[in-house]
C-alpha positions in Angstrom: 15.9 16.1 20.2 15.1 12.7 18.4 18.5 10.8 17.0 19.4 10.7 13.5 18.9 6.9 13.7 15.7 7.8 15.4 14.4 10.1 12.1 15.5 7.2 10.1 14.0 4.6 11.6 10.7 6.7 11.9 10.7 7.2 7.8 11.6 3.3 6.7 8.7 2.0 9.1 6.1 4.5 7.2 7.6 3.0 3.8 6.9 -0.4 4.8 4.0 0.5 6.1 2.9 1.9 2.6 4.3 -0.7 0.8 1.9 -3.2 2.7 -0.8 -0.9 1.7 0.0 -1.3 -1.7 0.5 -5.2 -1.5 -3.1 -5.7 0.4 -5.1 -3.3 -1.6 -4.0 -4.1 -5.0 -5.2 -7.3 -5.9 -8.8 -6.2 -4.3 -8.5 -3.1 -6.8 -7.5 -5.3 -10.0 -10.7 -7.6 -8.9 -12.8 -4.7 -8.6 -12.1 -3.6 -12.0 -12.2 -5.8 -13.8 -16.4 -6.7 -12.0 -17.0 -3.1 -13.1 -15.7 -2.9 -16.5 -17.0 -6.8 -17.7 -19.5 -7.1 -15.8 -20.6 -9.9 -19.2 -17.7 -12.1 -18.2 -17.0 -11.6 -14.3 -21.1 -11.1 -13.5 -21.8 -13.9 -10.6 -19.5 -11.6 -8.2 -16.0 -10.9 -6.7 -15.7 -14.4 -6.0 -16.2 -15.8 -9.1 -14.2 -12.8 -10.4 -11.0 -13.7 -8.0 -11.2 -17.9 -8.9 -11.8 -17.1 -12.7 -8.7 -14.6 -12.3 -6.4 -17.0 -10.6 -7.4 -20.1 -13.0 -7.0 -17.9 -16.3 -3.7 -15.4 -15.3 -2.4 -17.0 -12.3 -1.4 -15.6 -8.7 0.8 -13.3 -10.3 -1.7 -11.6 -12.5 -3.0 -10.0 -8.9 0.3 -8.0 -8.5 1.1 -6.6 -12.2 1.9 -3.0 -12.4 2.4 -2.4 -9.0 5.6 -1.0 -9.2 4.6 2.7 -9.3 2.6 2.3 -7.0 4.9 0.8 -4.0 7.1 4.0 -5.2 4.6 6.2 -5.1 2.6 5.5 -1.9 6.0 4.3 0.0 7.4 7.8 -0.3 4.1 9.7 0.6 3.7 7.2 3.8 7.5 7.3 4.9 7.4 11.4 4.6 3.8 11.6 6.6 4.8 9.0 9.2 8.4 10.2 9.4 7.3 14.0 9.9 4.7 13.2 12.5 6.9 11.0 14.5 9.7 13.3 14.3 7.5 16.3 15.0 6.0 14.9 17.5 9.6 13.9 19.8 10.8 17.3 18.9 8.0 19.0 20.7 7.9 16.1 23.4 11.6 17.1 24.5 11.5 20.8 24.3 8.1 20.9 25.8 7.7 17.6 27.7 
C-alpha cells in the first residue's frame, strides 16, 4: 500500500509536470495565432511572427493569460498522473 507521502509526491510531480506543459506550449500557441488570424501583418512565417512579437510586446507578451491555464491543466495532469501512479503501487503490492 503506497504511503501518504508517496500519493502526494505522485500528484505534485503531475502538476509540475502540467505546468511545464503549459509554460512550453503557450508561447508557440500565441505565435500560432496570431499567423492565422493576420496573416497581412505576420505573413513571411512563424519566425518573422516570433522576432516581430518580441521587438513590438516584449518577452513577456509570450506568457499573458496563462494563468487559467497552469490552473486548469496542473490539476487535470496532477489527478491523471497521481491516480495512475497510485493505482498502479496499489495493485503492485496486493498483487505483486
Amino acid at each position: 500500500m503506497p504511503s501518504s507521502l508517496d500519493v502526494f509526491k505522485d500528484f505534485f510531480c503531475g502538476c509540475v509536470s502540467g505546468w511545464a506543459q503549459v509554460l512550453t506550449m503557450v508561447p508557440f500557441e500565441n505565435i500560432k495565432v496570431k499567423v492565422v488570424s493576420k496573416p497581412e501583418e505576420y505573413n513571411q512565417g512563424y519566425i518573422h511572427a516570433f522576432k516581430k512579437t518580441i521587438a513590438e510586446e516584449g518577452m513577456t507578451s509570450f506568457y499573458k493569460g496563462m494563468l487559467m491555464p497552469l490552473l486548469g491543466v496542473g490539476a487535470q495532469v496532477s489527478l491523471q498522473f497521481g491516480t495512475v501512479e497510485t493505482l498502479k503501487k496499489f495493485l503492485l503490492s496486493r498483487y505483486g
